[in-house]
C-alpha positions as CSV (number, residue, x, y, z in Angstrom):
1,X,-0.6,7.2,-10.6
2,X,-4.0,6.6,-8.6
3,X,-4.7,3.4,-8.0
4,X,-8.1,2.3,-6.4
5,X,-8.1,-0.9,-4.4
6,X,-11.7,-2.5,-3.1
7,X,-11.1,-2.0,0.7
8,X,-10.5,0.9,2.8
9,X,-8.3,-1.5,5.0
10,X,-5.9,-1.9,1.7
11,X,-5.7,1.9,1.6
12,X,-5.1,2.7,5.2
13,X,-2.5,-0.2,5.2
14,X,-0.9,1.1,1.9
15,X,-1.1,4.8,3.1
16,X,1.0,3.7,6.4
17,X,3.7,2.0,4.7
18,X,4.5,4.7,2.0
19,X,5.4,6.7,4.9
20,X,8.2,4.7,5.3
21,X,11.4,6.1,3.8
22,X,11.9,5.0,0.4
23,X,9.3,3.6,0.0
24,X,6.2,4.8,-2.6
25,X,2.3,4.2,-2.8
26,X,3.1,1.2,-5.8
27,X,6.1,-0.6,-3.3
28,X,3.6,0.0,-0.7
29,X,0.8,-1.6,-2.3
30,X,3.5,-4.7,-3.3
31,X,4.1,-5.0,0.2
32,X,1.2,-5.1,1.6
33,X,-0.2,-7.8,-1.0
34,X,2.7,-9.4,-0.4
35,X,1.8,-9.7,3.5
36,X,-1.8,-10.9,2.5
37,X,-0.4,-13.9,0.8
């Protein structure tokens, strides 16, 4: 799956959380707009 998102910010933040274990890009992306809430 590719998803796009509007910021770069989003991306790099995305990018460093999928490279925790277990988790992917779409629990990453969760997270991290979780966090923005």
């Amino acid at each position: 799956m590719n998803l796009q998102y509007p910021s770069v910010l989003l991306e790099k933040a995305i990018g460093e959380f999928s490279k925790l274990p277990g988790i992917g890009r779409k629990t990453a992306a969760r997270l991290v707009l979780y966090l923005l809430r």
